[in-house]
N, C-alpha and C positions, 0 to 999 in steps of 0.2 A: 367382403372381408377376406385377408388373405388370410391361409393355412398357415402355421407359424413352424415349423418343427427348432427346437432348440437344443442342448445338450442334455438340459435336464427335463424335456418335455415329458411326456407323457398323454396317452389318447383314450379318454376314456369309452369304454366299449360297450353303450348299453341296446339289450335286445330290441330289438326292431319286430312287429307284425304286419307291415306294409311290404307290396309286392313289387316290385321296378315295374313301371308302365312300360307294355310292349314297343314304342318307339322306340325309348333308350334301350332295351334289351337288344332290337335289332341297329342301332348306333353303336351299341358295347360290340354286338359281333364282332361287325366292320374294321372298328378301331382294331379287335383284338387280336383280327386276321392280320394286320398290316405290320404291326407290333410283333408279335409271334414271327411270321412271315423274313420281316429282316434281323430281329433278333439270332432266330436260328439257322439262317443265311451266313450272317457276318459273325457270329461266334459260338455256334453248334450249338447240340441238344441238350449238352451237357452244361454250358454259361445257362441255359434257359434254366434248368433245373435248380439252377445254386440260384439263381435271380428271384424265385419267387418263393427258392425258402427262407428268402430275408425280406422280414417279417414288415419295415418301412417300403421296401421296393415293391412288395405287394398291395399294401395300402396305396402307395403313392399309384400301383397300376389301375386301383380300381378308381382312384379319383380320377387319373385322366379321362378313364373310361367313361366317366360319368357318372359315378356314384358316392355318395355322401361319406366323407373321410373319417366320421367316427362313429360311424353303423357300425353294427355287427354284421350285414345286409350282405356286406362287402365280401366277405368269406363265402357266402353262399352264390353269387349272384355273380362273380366276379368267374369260383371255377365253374360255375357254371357254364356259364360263356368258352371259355375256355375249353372245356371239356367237347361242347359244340365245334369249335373250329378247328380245335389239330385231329378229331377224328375224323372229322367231313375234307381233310387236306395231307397231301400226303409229306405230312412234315416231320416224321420219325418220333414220332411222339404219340400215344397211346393215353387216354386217362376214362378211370372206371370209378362208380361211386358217387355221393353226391349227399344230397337230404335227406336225411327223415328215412322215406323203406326202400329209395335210392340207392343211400347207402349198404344196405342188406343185399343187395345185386351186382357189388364189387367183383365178388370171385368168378362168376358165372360172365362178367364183362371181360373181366381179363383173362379168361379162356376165349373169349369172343374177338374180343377186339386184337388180341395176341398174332393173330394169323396174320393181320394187316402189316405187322413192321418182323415178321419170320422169327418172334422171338422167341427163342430156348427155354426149355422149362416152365412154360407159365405157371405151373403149379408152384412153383417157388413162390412165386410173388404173390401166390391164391394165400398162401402161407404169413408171409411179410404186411399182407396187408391184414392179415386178422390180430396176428402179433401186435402190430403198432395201437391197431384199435382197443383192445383188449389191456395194453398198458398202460393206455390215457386215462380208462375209463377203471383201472384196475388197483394200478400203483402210485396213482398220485389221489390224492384225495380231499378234492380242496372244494368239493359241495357239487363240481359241473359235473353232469352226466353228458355224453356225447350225443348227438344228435345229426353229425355230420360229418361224411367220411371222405376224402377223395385220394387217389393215387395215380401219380404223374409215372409213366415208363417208358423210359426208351429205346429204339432197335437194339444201342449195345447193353440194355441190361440195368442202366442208370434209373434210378428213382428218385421220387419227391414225395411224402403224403401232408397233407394239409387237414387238418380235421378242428373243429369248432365243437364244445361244450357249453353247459347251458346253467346256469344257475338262477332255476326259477323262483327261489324267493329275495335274489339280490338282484331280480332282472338284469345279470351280469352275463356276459360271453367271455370265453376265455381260447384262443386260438392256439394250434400245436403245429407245428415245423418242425419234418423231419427228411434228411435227406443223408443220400446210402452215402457220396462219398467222407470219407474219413470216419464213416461208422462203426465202432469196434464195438457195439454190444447195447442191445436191445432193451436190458435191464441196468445198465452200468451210466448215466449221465448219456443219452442217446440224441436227444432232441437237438437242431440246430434251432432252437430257438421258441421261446412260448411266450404267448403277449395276451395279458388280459386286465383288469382291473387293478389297481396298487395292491402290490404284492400284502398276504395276509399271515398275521402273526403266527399262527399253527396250520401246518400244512401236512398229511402224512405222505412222506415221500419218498416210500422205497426202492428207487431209481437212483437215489441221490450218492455221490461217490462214499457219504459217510455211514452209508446204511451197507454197504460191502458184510460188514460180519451179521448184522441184523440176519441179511438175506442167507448165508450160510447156515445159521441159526435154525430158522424159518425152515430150511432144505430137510437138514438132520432132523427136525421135529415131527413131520410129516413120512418119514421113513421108520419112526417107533410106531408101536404098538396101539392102532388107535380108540385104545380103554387106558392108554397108560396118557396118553394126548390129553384126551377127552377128562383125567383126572388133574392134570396141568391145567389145562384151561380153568375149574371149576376154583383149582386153588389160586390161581393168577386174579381171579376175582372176590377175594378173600382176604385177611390178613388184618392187619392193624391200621386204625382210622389215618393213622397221621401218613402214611406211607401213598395215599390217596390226596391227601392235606395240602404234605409241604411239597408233591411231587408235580411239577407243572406241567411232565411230560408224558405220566400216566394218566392224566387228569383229563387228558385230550383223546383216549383213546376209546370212550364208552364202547364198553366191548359189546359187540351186535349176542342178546339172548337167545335169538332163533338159529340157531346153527345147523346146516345142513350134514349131519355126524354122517352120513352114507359118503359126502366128498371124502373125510378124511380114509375112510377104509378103503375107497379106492385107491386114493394116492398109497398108501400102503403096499397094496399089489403091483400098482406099477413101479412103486420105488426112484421116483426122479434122481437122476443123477446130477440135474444143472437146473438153477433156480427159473432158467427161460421154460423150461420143461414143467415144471410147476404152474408155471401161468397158465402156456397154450393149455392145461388141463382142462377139459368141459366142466361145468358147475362151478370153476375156482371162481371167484368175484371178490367185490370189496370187503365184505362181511369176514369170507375166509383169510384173506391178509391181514386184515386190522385183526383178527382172533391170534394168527400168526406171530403177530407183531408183538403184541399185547405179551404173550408165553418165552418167548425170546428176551421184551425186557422185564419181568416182574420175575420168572423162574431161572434164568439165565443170566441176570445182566450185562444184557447185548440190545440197549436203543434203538431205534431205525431213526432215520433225521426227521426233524419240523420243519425242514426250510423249505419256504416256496421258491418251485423253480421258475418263478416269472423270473424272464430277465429282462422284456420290456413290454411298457405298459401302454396303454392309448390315453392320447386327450389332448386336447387343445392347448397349445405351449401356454405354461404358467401356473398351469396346476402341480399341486403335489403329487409326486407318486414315485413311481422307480426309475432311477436314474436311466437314461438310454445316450452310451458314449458315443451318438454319432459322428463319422470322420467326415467334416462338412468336403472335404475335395470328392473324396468317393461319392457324395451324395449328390454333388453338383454332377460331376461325370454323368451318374444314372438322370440326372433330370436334362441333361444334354442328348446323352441316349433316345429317351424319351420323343426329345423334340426334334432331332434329325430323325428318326423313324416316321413320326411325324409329316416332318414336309415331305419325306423321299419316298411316302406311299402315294397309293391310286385312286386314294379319296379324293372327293369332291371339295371342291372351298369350305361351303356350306361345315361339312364333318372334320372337317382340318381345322377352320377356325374356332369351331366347340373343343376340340383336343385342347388344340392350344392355348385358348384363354383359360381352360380348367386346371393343367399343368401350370401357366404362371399362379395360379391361387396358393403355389407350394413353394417356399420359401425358406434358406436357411441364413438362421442367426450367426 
């Protein structure tokens, strides 16, 4: 049956607990090498980076690859590989991170692996990549907790991080894309793209360009007095029934009871002067946001947004979900791409013609 991709498609993404059988893992390599290999050849480190922060070109790679197009599998399995072949090849490209306590071994890779492409500062990126982690898992709050981290770098400093969350009572996966170029702000609408499940009615998402004064709010609050905080909060959770009633958007915010009141008196000491500074804070979590958030609009009247930042979704063309405006020429290009890398690699027949009949399975309306 072919892959359908259509304007209004949508791919639904649910979790997977099977493992890619070792052949295709060592078949995904292969492909990956050859892929990789003239991709970054005929249009640098930096075409590779934007290519697989877009979120169809990465599914479409993992399908060539060999893997099931509306796994969540793909995410894992896919940089996996990946991660395997630009660091075992000296292809200016660098990547740290992975699954599970993988993922926890980021910083201490990219101080490792850093030495291989001479690049500058790695503790910057030791930085960029906690940041990103810390904001998916932080400032959007839409049930996935993270469970998956990776980070793409390159010689000149270029980045890409890819990271998958998990929503284990909706057995849902929700994938995050993010890439340095054109990135003006960490907390300000950052992502080049998040794809997971049809987008869901209340989402708290203070990242979102409408949450701007929230997060202002949220800065200045944590800079008072934390007895005079901690008396806000109590009252923020108080007041008159209908205020709770008719408010749809207080209604979503069940403020977390166990509050860790030692974070606030830090923040106090240190006195953040930028809302990103608040984050990278140790102990700050979802609990401490949503409490934030909560104080900002009940004592302040300063909202943070509900919109989910899905902007595209997975699923087999036909299903409902979120619209995804693909530009079918661009998309033909990439699946030509595809297939001249394809024939003009060192594979054998045998692995060329498994590419290529799995790339035809991809089809645009």
């Amino acid at each position: 049956m072919r892959i359908i991709v259509e304007r209004s498609a949508t791919i639904d993404l649910p979790l997977h607990d099977g493992h890619a059988p070792k052949w295709l893992v060592e078949m995904m390599k292969q492909l990956a090498h050859e892929i990789s290999y003239i991709i970054i050849n005929e249009y640098g480190t930096e075409e590779f980076l934007l290519r697989i922060s877009d979120p169809l070109w990465f599914q479409s790679l993992g399908c060539v690859l060999g893997y099931d197009w509306h796994s969540s599998g793909v995410t894992t399995v896919v940089t996996g590989v990946l991660k395997t072949v630009l660091n075992n090849e000296d292809l200016g490209i660098i990547v740290a991170g992975g699954k599970g306590a993988i993922s926890r071994k980021a910083p201490d890779e990219i101080l490792e692996y850093s030495k291989k492409i001479n690049l500058d500062n790695p503790e910057k990126y030791v930085k960029i990549s906690r940041i990103v982690a810390k904001v998916d898992n932080t400032l959007i709050q839409s049930g996935h907790t993270l469970y998956h981290h990776t980070i793409f770098i390159d010689e000149k400093g270029n980045w890409a991080v890819i990271q998958q969350g998990m929503n284990v009572e909706e057995l849902k996966a929700r994938r995050y894309h993010w890439l340095s170029k054109n990135l003006k702000s960490f907390v300000n609408e950052p992502h080049n793209a998040i794809i997971g499940e049809p987008v869901k009615l209340k989402v708290l998402n203070m990242v979102a360009r409408e949450s701007e004064e929230c997060r202002k709010v949220c800065l200045d609050i944590v800079n008072e007095n934390p007895v005079k905080l901690k008396r806000m909060i109590k009252e923020s959770m108080r007041g008159p029934l209908d205020r709770w009633l008719f408010n749809e958007e207080i209604k979503h915010y069940e403020m977390p009871w166990d509050m860790d009141w030692k974070i606030f008196e830090k923040l106090y000491e240190l006195k953040p002067k930028k809302f990103e500074e608040l984050v990278e804070f140790q102990g700050v979590g979802p609990k401490t946001i949503r409490a934030l958030a909560l104080v900002s609009e009940i004592i302040f009247g300063t909202p943070a947004s509900w919109r989910d930042p899905v902007k595209f979704s997975f699923a087999h063309g036909g299903k409902d979900g979120v619209p995804y405006p693909i530009d079918k020429k661009v998309y033909r290009q990439t699946i030509e791409i595809f297939k001249d890398a394809i024939i003009r690699s060192k594979l054998n027949h045998d692995s060329k013609m498994f590419a290529l009949k799995r790339l035809s399975k991809i089809d645009i309306l």
